[in-house]
C-alpha positions as CSV (number, residue, x, y, z in Angstrom):
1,X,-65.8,-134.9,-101.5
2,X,-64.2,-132.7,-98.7
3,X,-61.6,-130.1,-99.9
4,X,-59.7,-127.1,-98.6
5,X,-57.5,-125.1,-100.6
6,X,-53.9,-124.2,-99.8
7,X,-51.1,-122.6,-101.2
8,X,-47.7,-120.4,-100.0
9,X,-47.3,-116.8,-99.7
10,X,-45.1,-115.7,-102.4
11,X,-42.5,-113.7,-100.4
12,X,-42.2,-115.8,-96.9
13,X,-43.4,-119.5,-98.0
14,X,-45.8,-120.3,-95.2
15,X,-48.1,-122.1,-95.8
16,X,-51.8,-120.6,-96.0
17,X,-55.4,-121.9,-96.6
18,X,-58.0,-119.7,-97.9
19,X,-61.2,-119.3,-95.6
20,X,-64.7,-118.7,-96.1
21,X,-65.1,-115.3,-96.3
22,X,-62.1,-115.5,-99.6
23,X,-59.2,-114.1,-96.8
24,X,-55.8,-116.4,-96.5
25,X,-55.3,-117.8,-93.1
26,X,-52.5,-119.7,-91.3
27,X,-54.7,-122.5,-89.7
28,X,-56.3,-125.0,-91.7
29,X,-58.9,-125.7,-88.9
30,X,-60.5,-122.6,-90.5
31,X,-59.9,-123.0,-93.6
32,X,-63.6,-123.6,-96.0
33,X,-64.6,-126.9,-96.8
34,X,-65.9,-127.3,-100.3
35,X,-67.9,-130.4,-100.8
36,X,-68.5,-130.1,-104.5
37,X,-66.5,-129.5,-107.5
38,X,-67.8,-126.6,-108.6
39,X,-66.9,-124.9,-106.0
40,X,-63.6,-126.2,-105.5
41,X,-63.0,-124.8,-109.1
42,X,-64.2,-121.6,-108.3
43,X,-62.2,-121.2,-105.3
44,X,-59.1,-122.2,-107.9
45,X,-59.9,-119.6,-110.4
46,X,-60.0,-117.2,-107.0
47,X,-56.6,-118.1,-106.1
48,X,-55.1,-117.9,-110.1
49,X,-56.3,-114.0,-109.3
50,X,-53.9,-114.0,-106.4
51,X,-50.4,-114.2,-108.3
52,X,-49.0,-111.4,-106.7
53,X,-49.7,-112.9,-103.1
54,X,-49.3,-116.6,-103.4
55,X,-48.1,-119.3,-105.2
56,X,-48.8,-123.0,-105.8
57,X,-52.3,-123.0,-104.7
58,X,-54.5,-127.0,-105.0
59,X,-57.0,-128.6,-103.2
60,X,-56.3,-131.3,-100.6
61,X,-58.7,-133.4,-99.3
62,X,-59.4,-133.3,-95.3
63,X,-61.9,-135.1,-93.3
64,X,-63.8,-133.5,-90.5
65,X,-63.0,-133.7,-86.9
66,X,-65.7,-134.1,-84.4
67,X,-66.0,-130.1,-83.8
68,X,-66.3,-129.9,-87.3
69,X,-63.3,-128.6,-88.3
70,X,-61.4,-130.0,-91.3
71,X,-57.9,-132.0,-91.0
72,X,-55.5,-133.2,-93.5
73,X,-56.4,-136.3,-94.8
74,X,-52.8,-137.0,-95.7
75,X,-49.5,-137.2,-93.8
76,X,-47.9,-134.8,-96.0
77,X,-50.6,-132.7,-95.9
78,X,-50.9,-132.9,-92.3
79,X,-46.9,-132.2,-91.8
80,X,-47.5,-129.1,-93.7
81,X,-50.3,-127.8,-91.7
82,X,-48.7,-128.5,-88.5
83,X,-45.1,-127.4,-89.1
84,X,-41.8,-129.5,-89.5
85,X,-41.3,-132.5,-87.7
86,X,-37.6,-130.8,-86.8
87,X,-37.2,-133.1,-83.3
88,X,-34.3,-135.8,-83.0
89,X,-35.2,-139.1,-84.1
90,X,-33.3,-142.3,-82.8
91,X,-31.0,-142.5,-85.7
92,X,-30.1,-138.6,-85.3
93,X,-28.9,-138.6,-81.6
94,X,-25.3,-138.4,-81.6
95,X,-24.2,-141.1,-78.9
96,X,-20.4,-140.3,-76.9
């Protein structure tokens, strides 16, 4: 089991990820890992304390890259971390 915790701040949306030292960050690369459940729950019950800053918070599961830092397991997830795929696809390029 490999979690991070995410949520969005409550007045812009963004997308953060709390880190180990309990501080909300942009980048999921730094984001703590919890590898069991208890802490996974704590870090939960953390983030219900945080109702005037965020919103939404759950864990997502990541696996860890070779420097050690943890990456979306999911595509979703991944999406979200990185920012939105807003570029023209094949289908959205107007042809003349």
């Amino acid at each position: 089991m490999r979690k991070i915790l995410t949520a969005n701040y409550l007045l812009s949306g963004k997308v953060i990820y709390l880190n180990s030292e309990k501080k909300w960050i942009e980048n999921s690369a730094n984001a703590a890992v919890f590898d069991n459940q208890e802490d996974a729950d704590n870090a939960l019950a953390f983030a219900d304390t945080q109702i005037n800053k965020l919103q939404s918070a759950y864990l997502i599961d990541v696996l860890l890259t070779s420097n050690g830092k943890p990456k979306p397991k999911s595509n979703q997830e991944l999406i979200r971390a990185t920012g939105p795929t807003n570029y023209f696809h094949d289908k959205q390029i107007k042809k003349n």
